[in-house]
N, C-alpha and C positions, 0 to 999 in steps of 0.2 A: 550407745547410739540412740538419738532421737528420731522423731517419724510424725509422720498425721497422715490420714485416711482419709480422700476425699470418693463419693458417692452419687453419681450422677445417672437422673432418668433421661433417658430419652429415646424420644418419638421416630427411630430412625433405624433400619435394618441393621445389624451387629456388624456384619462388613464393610458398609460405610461408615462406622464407627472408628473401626479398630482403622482405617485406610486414613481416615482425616487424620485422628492421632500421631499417625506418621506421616504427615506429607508434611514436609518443611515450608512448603508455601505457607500453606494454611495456619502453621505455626505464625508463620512472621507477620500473617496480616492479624491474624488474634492478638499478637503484642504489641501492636505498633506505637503503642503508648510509652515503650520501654527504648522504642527504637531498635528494638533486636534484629538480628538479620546473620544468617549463615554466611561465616565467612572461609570456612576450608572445609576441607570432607566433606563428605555430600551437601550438596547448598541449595535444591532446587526436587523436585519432586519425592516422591514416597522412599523414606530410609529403608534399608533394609539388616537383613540379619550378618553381622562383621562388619560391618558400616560406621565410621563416625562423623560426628558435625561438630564445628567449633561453632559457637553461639557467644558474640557480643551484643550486651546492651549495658543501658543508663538503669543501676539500681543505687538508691540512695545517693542519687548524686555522683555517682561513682561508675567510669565506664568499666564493665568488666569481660572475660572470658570464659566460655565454659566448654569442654570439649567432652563428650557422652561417646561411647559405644554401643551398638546394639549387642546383646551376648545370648539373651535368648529371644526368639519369635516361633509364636505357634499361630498360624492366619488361623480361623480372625479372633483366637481366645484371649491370647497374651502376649505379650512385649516387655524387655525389660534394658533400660539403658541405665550406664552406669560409667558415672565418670571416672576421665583418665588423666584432667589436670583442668583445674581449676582452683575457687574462692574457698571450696571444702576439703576437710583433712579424706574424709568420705561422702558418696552422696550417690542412692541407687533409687531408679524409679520403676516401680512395677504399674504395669499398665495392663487391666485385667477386665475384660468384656464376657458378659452375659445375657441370655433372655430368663426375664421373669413375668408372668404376667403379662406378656405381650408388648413388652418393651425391653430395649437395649440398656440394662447398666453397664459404665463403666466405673471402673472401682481402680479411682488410682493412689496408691501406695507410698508413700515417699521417704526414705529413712539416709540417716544422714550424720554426721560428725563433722561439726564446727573444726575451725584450726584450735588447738589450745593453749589460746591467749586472752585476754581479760575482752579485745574487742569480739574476740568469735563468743564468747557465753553472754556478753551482752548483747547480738544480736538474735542467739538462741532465743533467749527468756523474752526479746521485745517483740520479735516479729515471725521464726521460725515454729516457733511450736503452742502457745497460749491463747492467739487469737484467730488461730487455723481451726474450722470445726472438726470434731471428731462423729462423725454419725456412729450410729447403730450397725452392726452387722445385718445385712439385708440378707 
């Protein structure tokens, strides 16, 4: 399995945090660039825990689908979806909120198994895992 860790401050109560992270709206207008948009299971306000959403958009050119379940929720520490049919052989996201220092981190997780084919390990190596940061443990 591959992964990257991404590490984010912010200026903003942990509940508000963990609540954006799942409102599907919120999701769809942060992507708009991708055209994503929820097209079955939850499509429209805050997912919840046994919850899924199919998620279409334009990556590389390419329209695709992605269907996630929630499997675990602790409001407002943690979230974790994890698909159940899509572009990956596996793909799980941990979604993990803290205060430190007087700000909300969120620390989101992402690990994952390509299909095992020549185009899923070239899209590992070009765009999934090399030029994704990996911060420091905070």
């Amino acid at each position: 399995m591959a992964g990257f860790r991404i590490v984010t401050k912010i200026a903003a109560p942990i509940e508000l945090c963990f609540n954006l992270a799942r409102d599907i709206d919120f999701h769809t207008r942060s992507l708009a660039h991708t055209e994503e948009r929820a097209v079955a299971g939850r499509t429209t306000g805050l997912i919840g825990l046994n919850e899924s959403v199919t998620w279409e958009a334009r990556h590389f050119g390419i329209r695709q689908r992605l269907t996630t379940l929630i499997t675990e929720l602790n409001y407002p520490h943690h979230f974790r979806d994890v698909m159940t049919s899509g572009a990956f052989h596996a793909f799980a996201h941990y979604h993990r909120f803290r205060i430190q220092q007087g700000v909300t981190l969120m620390i989101d997780e992402v690990v994952f198994q390509s299909l095992p084919s020549l185009p899923g390990r070239l899209v590992d190596a070009l765009f999934m895992t090399r030029h994704l940061p990996h911060p420091r443990n905070p």
